[in-house]
BADOGU-510850 format. One record per residue (C-alpha): x, y, z. Coordinates in steps of 0.5 Angstrom, whole numbers, plus 2048, in hexadecimal, padded with zeros to 3 digits. Layout:
BADOGU-510850
XYZ ...
END
This chain:
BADOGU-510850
8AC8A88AC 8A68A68B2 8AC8A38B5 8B18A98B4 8AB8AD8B7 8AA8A98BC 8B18A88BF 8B18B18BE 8AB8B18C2 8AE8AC8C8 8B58B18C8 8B18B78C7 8AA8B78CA 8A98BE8CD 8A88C48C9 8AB8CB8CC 8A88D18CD 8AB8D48C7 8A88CF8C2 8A18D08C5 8A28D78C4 8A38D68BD 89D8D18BC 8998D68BF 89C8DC8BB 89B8D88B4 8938D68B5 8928DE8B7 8958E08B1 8908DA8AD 8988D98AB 8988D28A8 89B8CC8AC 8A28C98AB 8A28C38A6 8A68C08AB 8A48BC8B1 8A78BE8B7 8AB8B88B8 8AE8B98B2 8B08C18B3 8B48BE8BA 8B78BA8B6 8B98BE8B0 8BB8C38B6 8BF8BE8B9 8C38BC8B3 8C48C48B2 8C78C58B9 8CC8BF8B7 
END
C-alpha cells in the first residue's frame, strides 16, 4: 500500500483549497479526523470518477 500511496502522492501532490477549508472545518468542530489517508481519499475519489 506504501507504494500505492507513494505513486498517488507523485500524480496528486497539492491539496486544493476546498480540502484545506475542510480539514480546518473538521478540527474546528473537534470532529474526528478521517479513517483514510489523504492518498487513499484521491485515490477512491479517482476510481469513483471513473
Amino acid at each position: 500500500m506504501i507504494k500505492v500511496n507513494n505513486y498517488i502522492d507523485s500524480v496528486f501532490h497539492t491539496q486544493d483549497d476546498l480540502l484545506e477549508k475542510v480539514l480546518l472545518s473538521i478540527k474546528e468542530n473537534g470532529m474526528r479526523a478521517m479513517s483514510v489517508s489523504p492518498s487513499s481519499g484521491k485515490f477512491l475519489t479517482m476510481l469513483v470518477s471513473l
